[in-house]
KEDOGU-55753 format. One line per field, with one value per atom (N, C-alpha, C): residue number from 0; residue in one letter; atom name; x negated, y negated, z negated. Coordinates in steps of 0.001 Angstrom, whole numbers. Each point is the difference from the previous one (the first is absolute). Layout:
# KEDOGU-55753
k	c(NUM ...)
r	c(a ...)
a	c(CA ...)
x	c(X ...)
y	c(Y ...)
z	c(Z ...)
***
This chain:
# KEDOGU-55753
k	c(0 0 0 1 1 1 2 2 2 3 3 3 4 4 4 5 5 5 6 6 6 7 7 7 8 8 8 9 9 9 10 10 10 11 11 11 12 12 12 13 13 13 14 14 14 15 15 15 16 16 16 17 17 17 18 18 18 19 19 19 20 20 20 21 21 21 22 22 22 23 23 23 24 24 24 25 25 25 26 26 26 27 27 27 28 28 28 29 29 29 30 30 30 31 31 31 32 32 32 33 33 33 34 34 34 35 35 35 36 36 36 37 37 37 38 38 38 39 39 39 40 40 40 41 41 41 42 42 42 43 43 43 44 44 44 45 45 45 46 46 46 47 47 47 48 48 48 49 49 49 50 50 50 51 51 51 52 52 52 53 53 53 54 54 54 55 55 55 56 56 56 57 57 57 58 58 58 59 59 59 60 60 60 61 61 61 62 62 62 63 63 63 64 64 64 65 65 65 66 66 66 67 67 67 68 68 68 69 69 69 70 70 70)
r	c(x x x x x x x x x x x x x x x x x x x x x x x x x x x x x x x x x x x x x x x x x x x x x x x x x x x x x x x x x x x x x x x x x x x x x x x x x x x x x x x x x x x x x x x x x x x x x x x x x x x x x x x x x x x x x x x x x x x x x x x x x x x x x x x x x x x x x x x x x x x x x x x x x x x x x x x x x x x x x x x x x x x x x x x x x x x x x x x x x x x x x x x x x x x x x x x x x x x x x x x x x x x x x x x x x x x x x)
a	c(N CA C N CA C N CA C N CA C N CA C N CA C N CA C N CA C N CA C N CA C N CA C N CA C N CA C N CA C N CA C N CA C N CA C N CA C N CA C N CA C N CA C N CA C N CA C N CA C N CA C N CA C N CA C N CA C N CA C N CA C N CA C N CA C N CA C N CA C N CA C N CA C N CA C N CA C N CA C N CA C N CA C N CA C N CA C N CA C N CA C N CA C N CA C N CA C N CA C N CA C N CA C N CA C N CA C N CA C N CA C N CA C N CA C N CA C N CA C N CA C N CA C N CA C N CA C N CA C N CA C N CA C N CA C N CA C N CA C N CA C N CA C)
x	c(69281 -972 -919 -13 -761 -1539 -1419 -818 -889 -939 -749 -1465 -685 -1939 39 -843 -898 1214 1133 1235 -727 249 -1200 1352 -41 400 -498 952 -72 578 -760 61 427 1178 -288 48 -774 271 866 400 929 -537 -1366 -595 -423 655 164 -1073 -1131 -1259 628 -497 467 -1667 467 -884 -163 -237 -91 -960 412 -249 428 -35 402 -403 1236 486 -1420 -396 -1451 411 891 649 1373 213 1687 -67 412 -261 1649 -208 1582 -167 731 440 252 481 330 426 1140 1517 291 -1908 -328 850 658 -65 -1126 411 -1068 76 -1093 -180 -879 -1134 -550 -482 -208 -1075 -1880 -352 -1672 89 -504 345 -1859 -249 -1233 -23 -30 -347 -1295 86 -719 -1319 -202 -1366 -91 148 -524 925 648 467 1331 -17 866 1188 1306 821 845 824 1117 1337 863 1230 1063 1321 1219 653 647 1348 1099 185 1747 524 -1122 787 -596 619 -300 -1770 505 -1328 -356 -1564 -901 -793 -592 -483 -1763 -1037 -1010 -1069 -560 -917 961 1468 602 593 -57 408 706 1463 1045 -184 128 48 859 532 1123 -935 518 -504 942 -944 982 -842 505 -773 42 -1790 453 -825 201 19 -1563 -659 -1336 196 -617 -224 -177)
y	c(98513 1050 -9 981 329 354 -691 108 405 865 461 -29 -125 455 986 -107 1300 148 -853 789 -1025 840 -539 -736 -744 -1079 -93 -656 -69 -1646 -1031 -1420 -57 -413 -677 -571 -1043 -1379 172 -1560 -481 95 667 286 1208 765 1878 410 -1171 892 431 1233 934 -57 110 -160 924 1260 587 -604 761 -755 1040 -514 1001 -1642 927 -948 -412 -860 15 -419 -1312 -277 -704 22 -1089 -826 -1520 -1376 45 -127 -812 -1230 -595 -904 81 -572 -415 1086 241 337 1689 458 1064 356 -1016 -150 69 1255 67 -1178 -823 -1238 340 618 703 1039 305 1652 -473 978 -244 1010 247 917 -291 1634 252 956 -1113 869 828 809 1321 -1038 -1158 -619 -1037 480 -821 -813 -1000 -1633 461 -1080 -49 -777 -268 -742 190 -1426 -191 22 1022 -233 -139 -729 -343 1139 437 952 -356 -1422 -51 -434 878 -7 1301 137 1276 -623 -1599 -1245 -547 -164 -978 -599 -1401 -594 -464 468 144 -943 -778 -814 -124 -765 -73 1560 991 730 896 615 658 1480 136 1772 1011 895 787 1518 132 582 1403 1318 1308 930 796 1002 1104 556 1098 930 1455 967 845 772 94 1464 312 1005 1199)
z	c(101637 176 -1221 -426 -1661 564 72 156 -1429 -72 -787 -242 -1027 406 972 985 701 1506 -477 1511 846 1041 1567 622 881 728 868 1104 1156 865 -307 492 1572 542 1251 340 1057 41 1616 161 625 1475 -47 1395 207 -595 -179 -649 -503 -532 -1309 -695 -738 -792 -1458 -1210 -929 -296 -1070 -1179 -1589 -1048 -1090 -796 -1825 -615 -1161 -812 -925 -80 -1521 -962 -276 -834 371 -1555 -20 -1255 771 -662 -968 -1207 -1016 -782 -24 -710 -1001 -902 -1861 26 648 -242 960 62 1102 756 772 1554 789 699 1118 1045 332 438 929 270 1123 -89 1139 605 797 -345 602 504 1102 1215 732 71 60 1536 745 1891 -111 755 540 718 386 199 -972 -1633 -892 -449 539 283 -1537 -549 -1426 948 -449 170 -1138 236 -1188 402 10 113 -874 503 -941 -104 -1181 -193 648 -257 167 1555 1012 1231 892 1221 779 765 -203 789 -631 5 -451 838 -306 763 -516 863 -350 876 -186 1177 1142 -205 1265 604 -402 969 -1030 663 -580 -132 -1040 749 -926 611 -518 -1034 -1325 -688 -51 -26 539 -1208 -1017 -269 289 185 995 -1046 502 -1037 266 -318 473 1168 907 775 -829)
***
């Protein structure tokens, strides 16, 4: 899944709560590999997610990453 600046997202965790967000930035390496995402929820809260899976794991808890398109 090709994620971008500004594409909104949609987090869910493994207990149906559902997260909206937009992209703020994207983390690379030497060799600009994208290595992470900063993901900016609709009540403020920053998070860091991985590229190289559909799951990441954040303070213990899993959650499935979906991008969703704007209304």
């Amino acid at each position: 899944m090709a994620i971008n600046y500004g594409d909104r997202i949609l987090i869910e965790g493994s207990d149906g709560e559902c997260l909206k967000g937009a992209i703020v930035d994207i983390w690379r390496d030497n060799r600009k590999e994208i290595t992470d995402y900063i993901v900016q929820f609709d009540s403020g809260a920053l998070i860091r997610i991985k590229p190289n899976s559909d799951l990441c794991t954040s303070d213990e808890c899993v959650y499935t990453i979906r991008k969703t398109v704007p209304a």
